[in-house]
VEXTORTI-620328 format. One line per 4 residues: number of its first residue (from 1); their letters; for each residue x negated, y, z negated of C-alpha. Coordinates in steps of 0.5 Angstrom, whole numbers, plus 500, padded with zeros to 3 digits. Each point is the difference from the previous one (the first is absolute). Layout:
BEGIN
NUM	a	X/Y/Z | ...
REM end
This chain:
BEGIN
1	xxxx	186/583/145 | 497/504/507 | 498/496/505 | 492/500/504
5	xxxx	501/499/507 | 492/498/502 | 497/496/507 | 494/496/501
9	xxxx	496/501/506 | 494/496/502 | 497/496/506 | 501/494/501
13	xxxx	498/495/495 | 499/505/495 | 504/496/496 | 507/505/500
17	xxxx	505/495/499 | 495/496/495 | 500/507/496 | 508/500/499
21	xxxx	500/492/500 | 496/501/494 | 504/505/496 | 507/498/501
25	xxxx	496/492/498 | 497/503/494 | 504/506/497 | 506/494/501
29	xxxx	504/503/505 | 502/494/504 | 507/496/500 | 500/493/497
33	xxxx	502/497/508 | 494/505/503 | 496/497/495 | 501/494/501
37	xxxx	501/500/508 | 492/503/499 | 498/494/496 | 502/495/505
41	xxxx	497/504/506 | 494/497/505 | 497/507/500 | 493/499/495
45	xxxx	494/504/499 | 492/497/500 | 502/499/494 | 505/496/500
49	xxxx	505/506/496 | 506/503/502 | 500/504/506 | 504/506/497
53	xxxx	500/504/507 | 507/495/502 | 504/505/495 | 499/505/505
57	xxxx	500/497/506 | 507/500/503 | 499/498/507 | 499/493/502
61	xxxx	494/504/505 | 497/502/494 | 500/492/496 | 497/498/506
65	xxxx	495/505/502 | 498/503/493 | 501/508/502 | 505/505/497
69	xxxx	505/502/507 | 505/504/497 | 501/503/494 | 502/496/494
73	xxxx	504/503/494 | 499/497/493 | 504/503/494 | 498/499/493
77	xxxx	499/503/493 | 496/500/494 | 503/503/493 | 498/508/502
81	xxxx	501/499/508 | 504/498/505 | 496/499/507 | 501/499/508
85	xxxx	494/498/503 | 499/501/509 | 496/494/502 | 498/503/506
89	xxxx	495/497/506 | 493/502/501 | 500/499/508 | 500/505/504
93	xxxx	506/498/505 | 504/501/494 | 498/507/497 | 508/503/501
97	xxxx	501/494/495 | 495/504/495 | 504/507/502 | 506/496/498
101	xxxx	498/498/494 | 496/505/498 | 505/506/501 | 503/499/493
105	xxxx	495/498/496 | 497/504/493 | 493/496/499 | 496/496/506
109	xxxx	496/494/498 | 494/499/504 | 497/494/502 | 492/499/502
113	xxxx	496/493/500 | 493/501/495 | 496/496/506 | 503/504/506
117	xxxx	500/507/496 | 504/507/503 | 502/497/508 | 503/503/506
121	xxxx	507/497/496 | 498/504/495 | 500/507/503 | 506/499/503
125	xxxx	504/498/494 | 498/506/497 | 501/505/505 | 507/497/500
129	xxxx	501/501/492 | 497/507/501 | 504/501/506 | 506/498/496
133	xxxx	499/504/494 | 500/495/495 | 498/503/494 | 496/494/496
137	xxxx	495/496/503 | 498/493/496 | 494/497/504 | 499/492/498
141	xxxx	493/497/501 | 502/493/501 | 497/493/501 | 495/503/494
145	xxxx	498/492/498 | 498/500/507 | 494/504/499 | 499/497/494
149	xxxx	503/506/496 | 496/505/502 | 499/507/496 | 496/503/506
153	xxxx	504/498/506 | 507/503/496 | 495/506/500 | 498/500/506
157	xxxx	506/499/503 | 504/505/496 | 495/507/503 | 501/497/506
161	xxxx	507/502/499 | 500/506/496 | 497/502/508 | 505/497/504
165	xxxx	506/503/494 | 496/507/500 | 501/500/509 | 506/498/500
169	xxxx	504/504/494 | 500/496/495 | 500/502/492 | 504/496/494
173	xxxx	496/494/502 | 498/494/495 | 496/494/500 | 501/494/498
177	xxxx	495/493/501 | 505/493/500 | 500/493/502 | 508/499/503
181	xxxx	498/493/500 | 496/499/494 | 505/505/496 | 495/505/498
185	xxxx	502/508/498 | 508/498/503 | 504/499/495 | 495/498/494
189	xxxx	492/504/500 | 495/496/503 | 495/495/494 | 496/500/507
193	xxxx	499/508/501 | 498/502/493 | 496/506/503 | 507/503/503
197	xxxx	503/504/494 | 506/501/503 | 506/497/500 | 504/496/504
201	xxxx	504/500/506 | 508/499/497 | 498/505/494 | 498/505/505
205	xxxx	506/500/503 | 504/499/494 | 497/507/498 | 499/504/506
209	xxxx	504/507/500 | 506/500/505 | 501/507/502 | 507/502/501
213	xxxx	500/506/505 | 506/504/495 | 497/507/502 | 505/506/503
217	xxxx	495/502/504 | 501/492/505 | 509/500/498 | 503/497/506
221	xxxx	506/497/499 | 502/497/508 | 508/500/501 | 502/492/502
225	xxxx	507/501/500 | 505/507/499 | 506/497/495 | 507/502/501
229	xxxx	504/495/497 | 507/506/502 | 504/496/495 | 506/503/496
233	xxxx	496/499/493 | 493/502/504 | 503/506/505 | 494/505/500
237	xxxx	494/495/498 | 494/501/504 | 494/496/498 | 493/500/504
241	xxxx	497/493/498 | 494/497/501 | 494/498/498 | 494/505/497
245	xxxx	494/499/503 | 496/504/496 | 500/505/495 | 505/503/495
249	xxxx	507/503/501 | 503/502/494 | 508/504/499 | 499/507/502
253	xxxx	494/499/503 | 501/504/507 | 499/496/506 | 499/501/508
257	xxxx	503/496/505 | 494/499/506 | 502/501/506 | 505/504/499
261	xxxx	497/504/495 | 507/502/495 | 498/499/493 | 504/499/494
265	xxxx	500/498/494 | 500/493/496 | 507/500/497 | 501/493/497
269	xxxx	496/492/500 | 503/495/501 | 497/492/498 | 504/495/500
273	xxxx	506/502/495 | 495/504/496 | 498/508/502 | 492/501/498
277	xxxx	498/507/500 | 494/499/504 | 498/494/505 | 493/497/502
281	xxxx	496/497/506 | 502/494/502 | 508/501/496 | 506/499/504
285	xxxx	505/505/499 | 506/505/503 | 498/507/499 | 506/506/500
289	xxxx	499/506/502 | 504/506/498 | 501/503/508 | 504/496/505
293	xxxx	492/500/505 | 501/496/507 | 495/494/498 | 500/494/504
297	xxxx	496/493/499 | 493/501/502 | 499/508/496 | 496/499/495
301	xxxx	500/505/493 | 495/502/498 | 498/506/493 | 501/506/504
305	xxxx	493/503/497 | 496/495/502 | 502/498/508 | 497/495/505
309	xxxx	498/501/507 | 505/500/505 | 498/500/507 | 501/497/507
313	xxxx	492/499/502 | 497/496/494 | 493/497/502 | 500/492/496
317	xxxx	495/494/499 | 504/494/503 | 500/492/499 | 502/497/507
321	xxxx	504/494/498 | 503/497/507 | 498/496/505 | 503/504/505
325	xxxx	494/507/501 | 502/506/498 | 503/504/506 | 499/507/500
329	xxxx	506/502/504 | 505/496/497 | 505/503/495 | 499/497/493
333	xxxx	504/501/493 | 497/501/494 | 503/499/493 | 498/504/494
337	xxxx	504/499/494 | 506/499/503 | 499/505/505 | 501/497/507
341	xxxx	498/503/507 | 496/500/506 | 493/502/501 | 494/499/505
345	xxxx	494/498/499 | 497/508/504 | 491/498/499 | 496/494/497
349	xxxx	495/504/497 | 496/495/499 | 499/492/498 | 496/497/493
353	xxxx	496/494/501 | 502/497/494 | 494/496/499 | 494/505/502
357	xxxx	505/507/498 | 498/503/506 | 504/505/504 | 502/497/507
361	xxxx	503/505/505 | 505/496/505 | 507/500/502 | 502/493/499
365	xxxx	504/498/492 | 500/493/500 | 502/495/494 | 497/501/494
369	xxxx	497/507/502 | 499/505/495 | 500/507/502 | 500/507/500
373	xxxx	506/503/504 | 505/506/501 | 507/498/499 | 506/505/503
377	xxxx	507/498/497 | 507/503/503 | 502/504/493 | 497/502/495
381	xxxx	496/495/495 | 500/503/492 | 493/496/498 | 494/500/496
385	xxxx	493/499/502 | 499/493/498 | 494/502/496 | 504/504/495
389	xxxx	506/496/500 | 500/492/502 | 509/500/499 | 501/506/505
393	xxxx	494/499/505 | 500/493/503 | 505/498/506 | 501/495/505
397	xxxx	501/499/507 | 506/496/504 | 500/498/507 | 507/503/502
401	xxxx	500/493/505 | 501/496/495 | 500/502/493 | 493/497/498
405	xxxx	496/505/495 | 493/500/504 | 496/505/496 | 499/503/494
409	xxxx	498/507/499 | 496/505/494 | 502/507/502 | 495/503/499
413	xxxx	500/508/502 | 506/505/504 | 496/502/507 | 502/507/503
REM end
């Protein structure tokens, strides 16, 4: 059974938590001691129902105030799928905790009220999705019953966002009216939305295509660990494990080491105690080659036909995550896969406001600043353009002084 990673992003009281509160509640995900902690709750709707959204909010700040702080993850499955939702806020102050819970992420649930339409929030949700190159974007109309089920007001607001959606770079996206408090078109299709044919929200996300990235062109296979157990029984074993991030490696397949450049040929598999003949993304195997190479933890494998880039200068979009400003002089590390070394930060080309998408041009990198930069590490990096290979094209940023990880990049391109 695969699994489908997906978030939900909106403004505030867009009815996020509700949405999911929903979907566990009516697709009956929820543990009996949940079930009952949620009856005894003095949290109500107008109504005088259940407040589905405590089922997400894990923080006491949140109970008391009503909001999504942090993300929250929620685990569940239905006969044809296995799901981990990311709750994640909508404020602004919290932008880093989307980047977070976005950045592995297969399908993003978007969240727009029917009374306000596409706001301020809504950009900046969607331009953080198509930053993050989420492939499937699901667009949920909420609190329908509040415009007395409108069929022009779901129109209206959907070509709305085919403009928006076209600006920002975003394709694959669905449209879907609900109620999170009624219920309508999430778990079960609406009786109230009849002009809506079609289906409902867990169907689509029974259904909806994961895409396993297995292609030789995008085969990596980042080293964790050299083994060499150099006992009696296991005198000549060298094994290079690891986990492959994307592609396809099979036995025999011809293999480059970056950064060094040796290549070798696969000689064996290893899976636990079985030997598979080809290993895919995602799977954590011990590879053999059939030469002695210098490999050490942080050199990636890669198909010897289809190679990344490598470069010391890479220009990158970059998530600002600390409260302490970015300083250009200081030396950082930076973690890709499991390569660690030091970088600085050589020019801010330029920062997004988020909620307009204008370009600002100005020195200061602050919490939650998203920009454009040029990143100079001190040795080679083997990596993929973001756009082309998320597994290979995303790092972060370490503060050397105290081990915090304080930015997220996309590489985006070598510099000459």
């Amino acid at each position: 059974m695969d699994i489908l990673k997906f978030i939900t992003a909106g403004s505030v009281d867009d009815g996020k938590s509700t949405l999911i509160g929903r979907l566990l509640y009516d697709s009956e995900s929820i543990l009996a001691d949940q079930l009952e902690a949620l009856h005894r709750s003095n949290r109500k709707n107008d109504d005088g129902s259940i407040d589905l959204a405590i089922l997400t909010d894990g923080l006491k700040a949140e109970r008391e105030q009503g909001i999504t702080i942090d993300v929250a993850y929620k685990y569940f499955q239905t006969e044809k799928r296995k799901f981990i939702i990311a709750d994640t806020p909508g404020h602004i102050q919290y932008t880093r905790n989307m980047v977070t819970g976005a950045s592995n992420a297969n399908l993003a649930i978007i969240l727009i009220d029917a009374r306000k339409g596409v706001i301020e929030q809504t950009i900046r949700h969607s331009f953080l999705v198509s930053l993050l190159g989420l492939p499937q974007v699901v667009v949920c109309i909420n609190k329908m019953d509040m415009v007395d089920f409108s069929e022009e007001v779901y129109n209206n607001i959907v070509a709305d966002y085919k403009a928006l959606a076209e600006k920002v770079g975003l394709k694959n996206v669905t449209y879907i009216p609900v109620s999170a408090l009624k219920g309508d078109n999430i778990v079960y299709k609406s009786v109230n939305i009849n002009w809506y044919k079609g289906e409902s929200l867990l169907h689509l996300l029974e259904t909806v295509e994961i895409k396993v990235d297995d292609a030789k062109s995008h085969a990596r296979f980042p080293v964790q660990w050299v083994l060499r157990p150099q006992t009696e029984d296991l005198h000549d074993y060298r094994g290079y494990a690891g986990r492959v991030s994307s592609g396809s490696f099979k036995v025999n397949d011809k293999v480059t080491v970056l950064p060094s450049g040796f290549s070798s040929t696969i000689e064996k598999i290893e899976l636990l105690d079985k030997e598979p003949t080809e290993a895919f993304a995602g799977m954590s195997v011990t590879i053999h080659l059939k030469d002695e190479i210098d490999i050490s933890r942080g050199d990636i494998l890669v198909n010897s036909q289809y190679q990344p880039e490598v470069s010391q200068l890479i220009e990158a979009d970059l998530c600002w995550m600390d409260t302490r400003a970015l300083d250009s002089s200081h030396t950082y590390f930076i973690q890709h896969n499991s390569k660690v070394t030091r970088c600085r930060i050589q020019e801010i080309l330029y920062k997004v406001n988020i909620n307009t998408l204008e370009k600002e041009y100005n020195e200061e990198f602050k919490l939650n600043d998203i920009g454009r930069i040029v990143i100079k590490t001190a040795e080679p990096l083997a990596f993929d353009l973001y756009q082309n290979n998320k597994a290979n094209g995303g790092a972060i940023i370490i503060d050397s002084r105290t081990n915090v990880t304080v930015g997220a990049l996309m590489l985006r391109a070598t510099v000459e």
